[in-house]
C-alpha distance (Angstrom), angle and dihedral (degrees) to the residues before:
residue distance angle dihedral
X1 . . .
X2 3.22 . .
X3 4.11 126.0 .
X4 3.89 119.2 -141.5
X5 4.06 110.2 -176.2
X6 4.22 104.4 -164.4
X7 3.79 110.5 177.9
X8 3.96 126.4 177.2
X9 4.26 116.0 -133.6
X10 3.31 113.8 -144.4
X11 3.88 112.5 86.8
X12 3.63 84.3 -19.0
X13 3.60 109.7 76.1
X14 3.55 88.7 11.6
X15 3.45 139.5 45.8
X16 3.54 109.4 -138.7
X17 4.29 123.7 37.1
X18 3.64 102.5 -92.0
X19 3.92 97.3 -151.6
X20 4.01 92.0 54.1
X21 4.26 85.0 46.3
X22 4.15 91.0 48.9
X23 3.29 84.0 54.1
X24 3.33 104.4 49.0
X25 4.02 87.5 45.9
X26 3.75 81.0 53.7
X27 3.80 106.7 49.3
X28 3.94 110.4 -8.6
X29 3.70 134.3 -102.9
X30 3.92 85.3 -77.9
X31 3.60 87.9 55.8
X32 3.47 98.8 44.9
X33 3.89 88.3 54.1
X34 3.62 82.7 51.0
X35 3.65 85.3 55.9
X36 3.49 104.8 42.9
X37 4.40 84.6 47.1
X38 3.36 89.1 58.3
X39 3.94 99.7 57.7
X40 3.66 94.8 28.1
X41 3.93 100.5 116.2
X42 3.80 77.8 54.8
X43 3.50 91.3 53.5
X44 3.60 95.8 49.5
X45 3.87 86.4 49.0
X46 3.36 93.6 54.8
X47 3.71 103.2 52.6
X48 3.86 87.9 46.8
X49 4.06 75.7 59.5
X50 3.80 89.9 -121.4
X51 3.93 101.8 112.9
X52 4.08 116.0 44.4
X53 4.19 122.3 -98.6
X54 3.84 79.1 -134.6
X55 3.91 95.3 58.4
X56 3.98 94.4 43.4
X57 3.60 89.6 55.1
X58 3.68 97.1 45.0
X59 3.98 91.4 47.2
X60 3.86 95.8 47.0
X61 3.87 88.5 48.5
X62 3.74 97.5 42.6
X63 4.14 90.0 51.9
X64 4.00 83.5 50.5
X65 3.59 105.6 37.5
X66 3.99 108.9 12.7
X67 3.85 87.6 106.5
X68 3.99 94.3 62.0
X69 3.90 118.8 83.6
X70 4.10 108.4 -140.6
X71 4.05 93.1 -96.8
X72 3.81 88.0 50.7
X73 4.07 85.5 38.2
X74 4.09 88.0 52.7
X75 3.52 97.7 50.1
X76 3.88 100.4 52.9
X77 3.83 82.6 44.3
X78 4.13 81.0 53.2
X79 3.80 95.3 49.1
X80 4.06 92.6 36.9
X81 3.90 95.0 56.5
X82 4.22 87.5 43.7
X83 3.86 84.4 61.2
X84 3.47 100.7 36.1
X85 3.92 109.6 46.7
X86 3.56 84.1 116.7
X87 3.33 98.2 76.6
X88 3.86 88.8 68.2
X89 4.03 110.5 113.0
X90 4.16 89.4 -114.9
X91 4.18 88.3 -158.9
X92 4.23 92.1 60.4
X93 3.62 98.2 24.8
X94 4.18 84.9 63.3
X95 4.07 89.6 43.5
X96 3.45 84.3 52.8
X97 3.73 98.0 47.6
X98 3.67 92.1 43.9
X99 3.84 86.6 54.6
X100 3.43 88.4 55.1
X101 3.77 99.9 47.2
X102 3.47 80.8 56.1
X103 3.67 101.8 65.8
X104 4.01 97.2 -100.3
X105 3.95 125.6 121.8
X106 3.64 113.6 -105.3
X107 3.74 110.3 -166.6
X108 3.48 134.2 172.4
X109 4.01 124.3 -127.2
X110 3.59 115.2 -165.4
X111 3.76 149.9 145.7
X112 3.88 93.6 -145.7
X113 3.60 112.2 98.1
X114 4.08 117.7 -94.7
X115 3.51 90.0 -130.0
X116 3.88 90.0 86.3
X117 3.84 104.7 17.3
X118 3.72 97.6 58.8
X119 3.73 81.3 59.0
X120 3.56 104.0 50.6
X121 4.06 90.0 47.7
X122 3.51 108.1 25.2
X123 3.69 100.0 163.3
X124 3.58 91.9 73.3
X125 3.53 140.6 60.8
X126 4.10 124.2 -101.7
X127 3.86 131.6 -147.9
X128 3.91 99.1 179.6
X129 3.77 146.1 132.9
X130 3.58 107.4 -52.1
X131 3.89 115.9 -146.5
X132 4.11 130.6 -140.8
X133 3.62 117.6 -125.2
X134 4.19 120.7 176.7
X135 2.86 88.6 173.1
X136 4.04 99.9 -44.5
X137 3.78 126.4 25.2
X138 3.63 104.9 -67.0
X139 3.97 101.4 -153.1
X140 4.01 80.1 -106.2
X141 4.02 129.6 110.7
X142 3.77 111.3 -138.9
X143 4.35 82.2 -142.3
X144 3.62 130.9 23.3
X145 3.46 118.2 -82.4
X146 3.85 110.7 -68.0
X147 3.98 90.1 -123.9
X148 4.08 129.7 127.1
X149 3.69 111.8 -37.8
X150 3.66 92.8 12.6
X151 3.73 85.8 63.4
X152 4.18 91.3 68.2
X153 3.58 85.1 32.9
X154 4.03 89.6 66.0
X155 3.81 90.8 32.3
X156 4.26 90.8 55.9
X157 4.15 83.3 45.0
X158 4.04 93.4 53.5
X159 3.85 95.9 39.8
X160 3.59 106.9 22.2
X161 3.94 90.5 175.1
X162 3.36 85.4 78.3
X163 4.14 93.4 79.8
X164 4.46 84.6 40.4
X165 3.60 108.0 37.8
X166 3.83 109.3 18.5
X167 4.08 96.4 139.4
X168 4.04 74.3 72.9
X169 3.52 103.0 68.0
X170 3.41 137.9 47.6
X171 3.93 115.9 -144.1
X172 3.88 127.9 -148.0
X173 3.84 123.6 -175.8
X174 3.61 142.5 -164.8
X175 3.97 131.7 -164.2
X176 3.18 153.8 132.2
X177 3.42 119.0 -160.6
X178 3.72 151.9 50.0
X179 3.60 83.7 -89.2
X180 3.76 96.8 67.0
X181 3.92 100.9 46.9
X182 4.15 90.5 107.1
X183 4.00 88.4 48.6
X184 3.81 97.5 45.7
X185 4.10 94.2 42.2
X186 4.70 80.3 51.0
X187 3.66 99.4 56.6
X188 3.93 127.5 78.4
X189 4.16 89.1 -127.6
X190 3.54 120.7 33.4
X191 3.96 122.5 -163.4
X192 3.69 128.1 -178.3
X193 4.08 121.6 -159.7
X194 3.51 117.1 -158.8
């Protein structure tokens, strides 16, 4: 048997939301305020469920990042995740590299773009948000955002043996969130850090 290890990011393997801390690298917690100001009728929208999770995102990191071509985009990623490997949750991050040194698949399942979380855990794999660039960030994602069902959607893309062969594998699963529901009800083993 085989042992898959999918694990979400945000406030999962780390302890802090990594798009609110890139942005704060970026512009401050007065500019994030800023930020989060200018959107907010959005916001409000959106937690009525009127106005997409997808569209929020993409607004609040166009207004942020919409000047910044993907090279640019990559490197501040680059020098974000050198600063910020502390954010990592040290307890799963070492299950998870155990797992790996073990032969098993570690991958990472997460609606934060891959831009920066490939970055900040380079050793394993990412399914995330992917962002469009032409030549700067549009205020587009390339997929839909990497949230809930999307998350087994991308999982059934990347390892379609999954739907074929599933008596081969054995899947464990870690989230947090609403988000992750769909992902932790898939796998074999669920576990939720809090």
């Amino acid at each position: 048997m085989y042992n898959l290890f999918f694990s979400d990011f945000d406030g999962t393997l780390t302890t802090k939301d990594s798009m609110m801390s890139i942005i704060i690298y970026q512009r401050g917690r007065f500019g994030l305020v800023f930020a989060l100001l200018r959107i907010f009728p959005l916001l409000i929208l959106m937690f009525m469920g009127r106005y997409s999770n997808q569209r929020t995102k993409e607004r609040l990191l166009h207004h942020c990042f919409g000047r910044m071509t993907e090279e640019e985009f990559n490197t501040f990623c680059q020098r974000f995740a050198d600063s910020h490997r502390h954010i990592l949750r040290k307890d799963l991050y070492d299950r998870l590299m155990e797992a790996k040194k073990n032969g098993n698949e570690v991958v990472v399942v997460t609606a934060s773009p891959e831009n920066w979380v490939s970055r900040l855990v380079p050793e394993f794999k990412v399914l995330g948000t992917k962002m469009e660039f032409s030549p700067c960030f549009t205020g587009r994602f390339l997929t839909p955002n990497c949230y809930a069902q999307e998350k087994v959607n991308r999982i059934l893309e990347a390892y379609p043996e999954l739907k074929t062969d599933r008596n081969r594998y054995r899947v464990t699963a870690f989230g947090d969130s609403r988000g992750d529901k769909e992902m932790l009800e898939f796998a074999d083993e669920r576990i939720t850090i809090s």
